[in-house]
N, C-alpha and C positions, 0 to 999 in steps of 0.2 A: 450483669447488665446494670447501667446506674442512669438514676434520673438525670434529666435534660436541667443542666442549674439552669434558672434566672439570671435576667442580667443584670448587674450593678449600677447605682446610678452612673459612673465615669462610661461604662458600656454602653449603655441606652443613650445617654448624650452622644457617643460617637455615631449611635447607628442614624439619632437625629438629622447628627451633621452631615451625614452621606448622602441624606437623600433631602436638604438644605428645607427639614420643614418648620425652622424656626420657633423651635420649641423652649419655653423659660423651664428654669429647674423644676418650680412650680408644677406647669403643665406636663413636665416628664415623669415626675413624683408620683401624677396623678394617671399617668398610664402605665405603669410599673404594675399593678395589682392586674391589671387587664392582661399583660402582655407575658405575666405569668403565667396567669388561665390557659391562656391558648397551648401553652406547651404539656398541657394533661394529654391533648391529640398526637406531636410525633412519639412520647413515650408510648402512648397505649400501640401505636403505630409497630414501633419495636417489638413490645411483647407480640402481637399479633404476627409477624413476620417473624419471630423465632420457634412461635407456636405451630408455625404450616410448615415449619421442618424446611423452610428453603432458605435456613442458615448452616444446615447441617455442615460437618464436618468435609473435607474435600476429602476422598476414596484413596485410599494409599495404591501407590503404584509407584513402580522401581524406574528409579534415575540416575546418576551417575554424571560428574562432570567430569568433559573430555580427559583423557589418559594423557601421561606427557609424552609428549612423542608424535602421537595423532590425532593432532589436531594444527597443523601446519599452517592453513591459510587461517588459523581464526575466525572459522567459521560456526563451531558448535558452541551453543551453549550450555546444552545438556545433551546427554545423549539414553535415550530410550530402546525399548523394544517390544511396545505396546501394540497390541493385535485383538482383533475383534471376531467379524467370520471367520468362516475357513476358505469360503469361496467368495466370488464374486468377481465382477469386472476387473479389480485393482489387486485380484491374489496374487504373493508372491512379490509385488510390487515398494521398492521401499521410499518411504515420503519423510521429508524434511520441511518441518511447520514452522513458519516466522515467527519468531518470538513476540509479537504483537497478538499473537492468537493461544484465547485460553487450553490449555489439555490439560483438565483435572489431575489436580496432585502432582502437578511437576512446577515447577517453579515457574514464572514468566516474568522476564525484567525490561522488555521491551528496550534495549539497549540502555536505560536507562536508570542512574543511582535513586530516582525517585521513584521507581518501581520493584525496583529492587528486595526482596522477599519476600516479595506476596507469591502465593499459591492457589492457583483457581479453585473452587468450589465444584464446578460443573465445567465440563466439553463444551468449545463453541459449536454451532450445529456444522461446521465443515470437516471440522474431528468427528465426530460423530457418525458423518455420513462417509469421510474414509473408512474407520472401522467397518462401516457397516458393507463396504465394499471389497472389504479383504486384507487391504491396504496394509502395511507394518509401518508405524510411526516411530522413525528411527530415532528424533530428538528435534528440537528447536533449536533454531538456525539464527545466527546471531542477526540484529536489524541495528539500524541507526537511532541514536538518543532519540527520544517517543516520533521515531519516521519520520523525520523531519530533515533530509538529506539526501541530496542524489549520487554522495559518495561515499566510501565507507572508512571513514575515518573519527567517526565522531560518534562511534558505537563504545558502549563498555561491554565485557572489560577490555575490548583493544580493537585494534583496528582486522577489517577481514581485505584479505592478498589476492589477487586479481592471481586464478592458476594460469595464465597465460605470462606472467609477468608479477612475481610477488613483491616489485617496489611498486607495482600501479594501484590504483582502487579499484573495486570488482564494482563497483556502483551501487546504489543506494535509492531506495533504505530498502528492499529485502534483499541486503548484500550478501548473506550468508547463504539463501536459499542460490542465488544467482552463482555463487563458488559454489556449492559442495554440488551440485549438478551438473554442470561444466567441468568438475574434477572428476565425476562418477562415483562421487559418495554416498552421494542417496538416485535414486531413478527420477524422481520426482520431485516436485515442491510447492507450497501453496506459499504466494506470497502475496503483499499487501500493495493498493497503489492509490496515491493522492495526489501526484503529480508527476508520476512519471514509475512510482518506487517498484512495478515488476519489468516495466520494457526497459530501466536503467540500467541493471544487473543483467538484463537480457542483451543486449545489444554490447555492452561491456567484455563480458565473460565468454560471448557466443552460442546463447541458446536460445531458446525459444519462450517468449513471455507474453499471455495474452494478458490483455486486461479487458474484463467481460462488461457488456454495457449495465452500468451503473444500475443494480437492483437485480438483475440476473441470479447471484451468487450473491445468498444471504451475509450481513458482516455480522450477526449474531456472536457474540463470545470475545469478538476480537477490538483491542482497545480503537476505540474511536480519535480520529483527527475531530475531522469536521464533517457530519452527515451528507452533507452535499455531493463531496466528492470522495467518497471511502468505498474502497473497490477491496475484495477478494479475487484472486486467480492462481491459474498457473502456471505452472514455469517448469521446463522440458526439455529434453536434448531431442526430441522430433516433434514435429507438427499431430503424427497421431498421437503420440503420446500425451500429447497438451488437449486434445479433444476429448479422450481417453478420460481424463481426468478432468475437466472441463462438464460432462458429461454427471459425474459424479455429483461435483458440488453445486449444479445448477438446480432452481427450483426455489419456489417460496416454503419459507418455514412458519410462516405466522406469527412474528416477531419479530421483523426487524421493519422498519416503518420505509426503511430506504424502498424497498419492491413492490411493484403495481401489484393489485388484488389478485392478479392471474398472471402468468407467465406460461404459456405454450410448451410443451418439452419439446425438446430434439433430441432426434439423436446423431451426436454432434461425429461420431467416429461414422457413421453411415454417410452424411455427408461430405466425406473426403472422398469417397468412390463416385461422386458426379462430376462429370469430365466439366473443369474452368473455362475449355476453348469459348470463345465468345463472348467472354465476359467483358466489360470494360471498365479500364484502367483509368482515373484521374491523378493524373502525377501532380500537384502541387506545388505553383511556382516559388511560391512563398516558403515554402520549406528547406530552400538549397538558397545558398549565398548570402547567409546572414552573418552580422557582424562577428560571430564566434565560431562561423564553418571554416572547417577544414577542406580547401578545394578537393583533395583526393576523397577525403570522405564523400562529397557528393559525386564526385565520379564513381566512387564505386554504388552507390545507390543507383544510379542513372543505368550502368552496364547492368544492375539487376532488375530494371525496368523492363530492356531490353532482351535479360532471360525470360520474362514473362511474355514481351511478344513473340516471340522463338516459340514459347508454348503454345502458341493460337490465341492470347490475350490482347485487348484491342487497346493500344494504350496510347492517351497523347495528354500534353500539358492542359493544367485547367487552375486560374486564377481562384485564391478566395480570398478576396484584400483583409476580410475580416481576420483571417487567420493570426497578421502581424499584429491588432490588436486584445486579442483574446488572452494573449499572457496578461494582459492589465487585469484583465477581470476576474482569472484565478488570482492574480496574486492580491487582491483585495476578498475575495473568499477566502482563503490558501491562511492570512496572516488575521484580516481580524474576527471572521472566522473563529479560526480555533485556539485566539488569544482568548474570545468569548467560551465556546465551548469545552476546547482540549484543555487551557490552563485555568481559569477564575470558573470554568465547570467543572473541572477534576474531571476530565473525559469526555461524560456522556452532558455533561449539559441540565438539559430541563424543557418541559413544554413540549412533548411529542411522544407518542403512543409507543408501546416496543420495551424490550426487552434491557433490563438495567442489570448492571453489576454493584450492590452496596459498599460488600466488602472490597474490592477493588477503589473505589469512590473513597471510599473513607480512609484506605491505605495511602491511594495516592494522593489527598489531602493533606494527610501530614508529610509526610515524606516529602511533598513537593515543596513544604513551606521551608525543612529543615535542610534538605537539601539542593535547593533552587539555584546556588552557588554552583557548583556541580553541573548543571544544564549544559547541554552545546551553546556555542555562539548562534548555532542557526536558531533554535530554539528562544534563548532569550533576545533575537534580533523580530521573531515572530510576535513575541509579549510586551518590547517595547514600542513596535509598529503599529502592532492591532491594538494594543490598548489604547494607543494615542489617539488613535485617527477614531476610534470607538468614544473615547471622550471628547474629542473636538467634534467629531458630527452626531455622537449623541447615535450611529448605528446606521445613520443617511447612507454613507458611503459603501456598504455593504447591503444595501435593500438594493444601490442604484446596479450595482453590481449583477446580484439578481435578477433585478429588470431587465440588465443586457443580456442573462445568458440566454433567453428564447431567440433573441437576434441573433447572436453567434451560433447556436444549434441550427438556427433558420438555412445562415451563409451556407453550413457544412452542407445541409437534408438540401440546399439549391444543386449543389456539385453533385453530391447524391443520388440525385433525383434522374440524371446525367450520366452518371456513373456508377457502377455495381461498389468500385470499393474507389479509396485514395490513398498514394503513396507518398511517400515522402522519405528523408532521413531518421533514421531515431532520434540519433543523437548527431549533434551538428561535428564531432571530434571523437580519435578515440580515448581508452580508455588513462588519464594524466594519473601524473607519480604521486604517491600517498607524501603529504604535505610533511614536514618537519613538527615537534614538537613547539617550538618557537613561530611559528608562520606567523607572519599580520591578519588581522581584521580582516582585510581589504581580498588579499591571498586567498585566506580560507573561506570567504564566504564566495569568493570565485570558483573555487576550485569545489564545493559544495552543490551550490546553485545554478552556474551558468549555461545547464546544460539541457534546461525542463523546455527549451519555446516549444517544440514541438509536441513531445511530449503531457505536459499541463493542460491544453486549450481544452483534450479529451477527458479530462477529470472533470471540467465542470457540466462539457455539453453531453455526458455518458455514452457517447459513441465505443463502439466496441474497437481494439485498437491490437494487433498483435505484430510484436517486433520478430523479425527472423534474420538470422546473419547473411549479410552482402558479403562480397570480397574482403580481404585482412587489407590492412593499408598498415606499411611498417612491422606486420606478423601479425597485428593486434585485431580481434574484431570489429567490425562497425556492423551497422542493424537497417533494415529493411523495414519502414513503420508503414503494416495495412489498414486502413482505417474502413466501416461498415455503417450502413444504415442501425438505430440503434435496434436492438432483439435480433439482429439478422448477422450474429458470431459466425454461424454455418458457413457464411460466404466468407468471411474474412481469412476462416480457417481454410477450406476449399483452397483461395488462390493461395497462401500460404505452403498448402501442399505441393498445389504444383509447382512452384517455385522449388519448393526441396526438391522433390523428383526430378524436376529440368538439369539442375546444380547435380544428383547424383550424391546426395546428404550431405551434412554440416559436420566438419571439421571437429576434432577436439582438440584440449591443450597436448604438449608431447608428450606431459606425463600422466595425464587420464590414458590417451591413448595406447600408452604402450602399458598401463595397470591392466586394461581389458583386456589388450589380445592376450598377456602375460598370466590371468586369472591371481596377480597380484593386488594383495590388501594395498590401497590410498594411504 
């Protein structure tokens, strides 16, 4: 451990000039002895936090990067075979954790060369509560450079293969959870979402991805975007499955600032055996015929509308003008946001109660400085967006932001209030060809981004939000987005179900499928 140096005079002048307090050499000279002082407190700080052992060494446990041969879609980034009970809800079960999520003693690189060999110290609390469920945590699942991408091409060390089609992208950013699920590699998967990143992979690949209302599912462990909108969930090849496990990681842990003081349990798998009939459906106009839908995509949303009223579901159109504007408002959270927090905070930021990672902070610190080069385009299009619009309004533009998102939750809880749940497309297209090495700017921030309207608007207002595969249009997936009152997942998952059951189950790719009946290794 080494002391915290002082700063030089050329130092202190710069830190002068940053915060423009017009300081003569004189008068900086003369607070130099002062501003030494103060750094007796983060030293003693250190000692005292190596002294309470919660710097301890992280617990050894066996890891292994992919074998050559299998690891086909690019999906693993390490591969595990950590286990905790023997019993529980999840025994027997095998889960694949987005590389955004700590599991002590294995490496986590969050798609990213700036994160790149750190090793967690501690389980985030959703590892933790797998294990404690039974669960066999088979490895981490490759994600997009620090999740910042709704396709999967901009991950290290490579891109992950849509198993429907391995020139296409599986989606993004828990791309790897969304492949190795849809391939039958793992049963399970816990992935992350900030704008779209588990219904992406979901609607993509063809499985099932909720994303839990906002606070639900502790983010404890797991590298942070931006507070606001950081989701935990699951991701599934059935609707119980997804409850199943949904079920698991729900609950407050006392640590993560994102979740109200209380949260109600359910039990989310008992609620699928309540008959949906009578439920009602707001289909959302505004979600079909935007400037990037795929007409057939929204027909086949619409005909899966129409399996829902076949089921005894009451469903008709319902207006929420707000909708078209709500991509503004994340993407001014979404960018300067977590220009503030994710990059010039090295993650977690500052200024709110909850649970921190040091040694991660002080990893990704440097690493981010050294390797910043290295970043996706989505990533340094976030840093030089959010920092700008953060220096020209000084942080206006993201309070105003703020300020809107009670209106825009208001719009939704109006239909809501209307309607038991809302539907709409996931994705407006399906799943497009992984870009070339060479693509433009222009190309790959298309082919990244253009696909969240529908998806985003729910990361800022924490509506609970679960995509389930529609009809193939072209062979490929498209996705079914149910949207919920927020705390009130049970219903989302509900019609979810009956949707699978009308349908008669969800499809896999040809070659999951014929692994399974075949009891063939992926």
């Amino acid at each position: 451990m080494t002391s915290l140096p002082p700063p030089d005079a050329e130092r202190l002048a710069a830190l002068g000039r940053h915060f423009r307090f017009g300081l003569t050499p004189a008068e900086l000279a003369e607070y130099a002895p002062a501003v030494e002082a103060t750094l007796a407190s983060p030293a003693a700080v250190e000692a005292l936090y190596a002294r309470a052992a919660r710097s301890a060494p992280a617990p050894r446990r066996e890891w292994a990067a992919p074998r050559p041969g299998h690891n086909r879609l690019g999906a693993w980034y390490v591969t595990t075979s950590l286990t905790g009970s023997a019993d529980g809800p999840l025994a027997g079960r095998t889960v694949a954790v987005k590389d955004n999520i700590a599991v002590a003693g294995v490496p986590m690189m969050n798609g990213s060369r700036t994160v790149e060999g750190f090793v967690p110290r501690q389980d985030a609390t959703v590892v933790r509560r797998l294990l404690d469920a039974g669960a066999t945590i088979t490895g981490k699942a490759v994600c997009e450079d620090l999740c910042f991408s709704g396709a999967s091409f901009t991950s290290h060390p490579g891109p992950v293969r849509n198993p429907w089609d391995e020139t296409r992208t599986a989606g993004g950013s828990s791309s790897g959870c969304g492949a190795l699920v849809a391939a039958g590699e793992a049963d399970l998967a816990v992935g992350g979402d900030q704008g779209g990143s588990i219904r992406i992979p979901g609607a993509f690949c063809g499985i099932v991805g909720h994303k839990p209302t906002h606070g639900l599912v502790p983010y404890t462990g797991a590298f942070p975007i931006e507070r606001t909108i950081d989701h935990l969930g699951p991701m599934a090849r059935t609707v119980a499955d997804a409850a199943a496990l949904l079920a698991v990681l729900a609950g407050p842990d006392g640590a993560d600032p994102r979740q109200p003081g209380a949260v109600a349990p359910v039990d989310y798998p008992a609620a699928l055996a309540e008959p949906a009939a009578g439920l009602r459906v707001g289909v959302v106009a505004e979600g079909f015929g935007t400037a990037v839908s795929d007409p057939a995509v929204d027909a086949s949303v619409r005909a899966a509308v129409d399996v829902l009223r076949g089921a005894g579901l009451d469903a008709a159109e319902v207006s929420v003008p707000w909708h078209t504007d709500a991509l503004h408002v994340w993407n001014v959270i979404a960018t300067e946001g977590a220009a503030y927090q994710m990059l010039d905070g090295n993650a977690y930021g500052m200024n709110t109660d909850g649970f921190y990672d040091p040694e991660l902070i002080a990893h990704f610190a440097r690493r981010r400085l050294e390797h910043g080069h290295e970043l996706s385009r989505t990533v340094k299009l976030v840093g030089l967006s959010g920092r700008h619009t953060f220096e020209e309004g000084g942080g206006k533009y993201y309070a105003m932001a703020r300020r809107l998102v009670p209106e825009v939750r208001a719009a939704y809880d109006a239909a809501l209030a209307r309607y038991d749940v809302l539907v709409m497309p996931t994705l407006p297209y399906t799943a497009t060809a992984l870009p070339p090495a060479d693509v433009t700017l222009a190309d790959y921030l298309t082919t990244a981004l253009s696909m969240v309207g529908n998806t985003a608007p729910f990361d800022v207002t924490g509506h609970p939000a679960c995509t389930v595969p529609a009809g193939p249009v072209g062979g490929l997936p498209t996705g079914l987005m149910i949207v919920g009152r927020r705390f009130d997942d049970a219903t989302v998952l509900r019609v979810a179900h009956t949707y699978e059951q009308a349908v008669g189950g969800f499809p896999a790719p040809p070659a999951a499928a014929s692994s399974r009946t075949n009891g063939a290794e992926v």
